[in-house]
C-alpha positions in Angstrom: 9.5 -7.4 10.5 7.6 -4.8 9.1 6.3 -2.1 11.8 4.4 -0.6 9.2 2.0 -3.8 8.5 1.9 -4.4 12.1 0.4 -0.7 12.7 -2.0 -1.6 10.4 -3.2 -4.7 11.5 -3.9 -2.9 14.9 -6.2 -0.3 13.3 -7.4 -1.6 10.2 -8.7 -5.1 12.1 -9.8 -3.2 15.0 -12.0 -1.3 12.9 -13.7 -3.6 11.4 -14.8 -6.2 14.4 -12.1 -9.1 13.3 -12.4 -11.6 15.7 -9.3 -11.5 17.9 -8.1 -14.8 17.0 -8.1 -13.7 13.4 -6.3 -10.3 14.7 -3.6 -12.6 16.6 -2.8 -14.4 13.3 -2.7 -11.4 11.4 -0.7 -9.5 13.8 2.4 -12.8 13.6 2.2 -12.7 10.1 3.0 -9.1 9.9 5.6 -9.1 12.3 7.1 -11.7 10.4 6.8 -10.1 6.8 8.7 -7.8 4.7 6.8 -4.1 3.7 5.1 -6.2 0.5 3.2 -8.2 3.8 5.1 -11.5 2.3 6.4 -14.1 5.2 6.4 -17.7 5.9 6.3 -18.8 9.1 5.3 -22.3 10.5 1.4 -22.9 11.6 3.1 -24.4 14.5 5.3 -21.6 15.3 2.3 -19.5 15.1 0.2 -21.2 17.3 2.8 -21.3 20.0 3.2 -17.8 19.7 -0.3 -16.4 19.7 -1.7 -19.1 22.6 -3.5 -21.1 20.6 -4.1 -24.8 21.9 -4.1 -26.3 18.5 -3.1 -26.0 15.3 -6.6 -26.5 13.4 -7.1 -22.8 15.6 -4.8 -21.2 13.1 -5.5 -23.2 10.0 -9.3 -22.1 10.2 -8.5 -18.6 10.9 -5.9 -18.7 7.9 -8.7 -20.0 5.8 -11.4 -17.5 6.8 -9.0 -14.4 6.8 -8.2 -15.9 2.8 -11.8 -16.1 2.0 -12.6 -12.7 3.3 -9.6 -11.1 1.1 -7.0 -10.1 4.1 -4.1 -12.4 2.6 -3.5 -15.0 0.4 -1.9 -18.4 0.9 0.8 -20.6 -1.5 1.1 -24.1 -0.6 5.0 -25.2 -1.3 6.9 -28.4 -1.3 10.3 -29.0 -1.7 11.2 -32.8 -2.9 7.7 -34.0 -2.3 7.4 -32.6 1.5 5.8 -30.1 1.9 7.3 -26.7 3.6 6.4 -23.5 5.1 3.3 -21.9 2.9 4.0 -18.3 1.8 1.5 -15.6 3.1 0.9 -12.7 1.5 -0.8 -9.7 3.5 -3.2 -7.9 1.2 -1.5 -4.6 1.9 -4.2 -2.7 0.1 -7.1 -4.0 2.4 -5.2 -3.3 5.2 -4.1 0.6 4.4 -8.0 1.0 3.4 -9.6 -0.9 6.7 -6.9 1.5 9.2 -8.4 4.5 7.1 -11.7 3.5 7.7 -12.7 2.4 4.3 -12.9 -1.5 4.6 
């Protein structure tokens, strides 16, 4: 867990009007990355966690936080089924949103 992403998630999102369902996934997949904002956690295990009643909930806020430049997303399969994507936090963005820049 990185308590240094998580920090800023709070202010850079906050800052910038992100929709708090967007703010909810962001905030899981910082807790669950390292300082470089790289994690992989389940969409399910996600959902559970933030409240969500469905899964499509956190795919479309993946997609639209992807679009808008706040992380990037690797599809993976191992022996033709697929896995846990990898999500990388675009650390950058972030320091530059929680200093009021984004």
């Amino acid at each position: 867990m990185s308590s240094k992403l998580h920090g800023l998630v709070w202010e850079g999102c906050a800052f910038t009007g992100m929709i708090l369902s967007r703010v909810a996934v962001m905030a899981r997949l910082a807790d669950y990355s390292n300082d470089e904002g790289v994690s992989w956690p389940a969409i399910e295990t996600i959902r559970r966690q933030i409240g969500a009643r469905s899964e499509s909930t956190v795919k479309s806020a993946i997609a639209e936080l992807a679009k808008e430049g706040w992380l990037t997303k690797e599809e993976r399969k191992v022996g033709g089924r697929n896995v846990s994507n990898i999500y990388r936090l675009n650390v950058e963005k972030l320091e530059a949103a929680a200093a009021g820049g984004a």
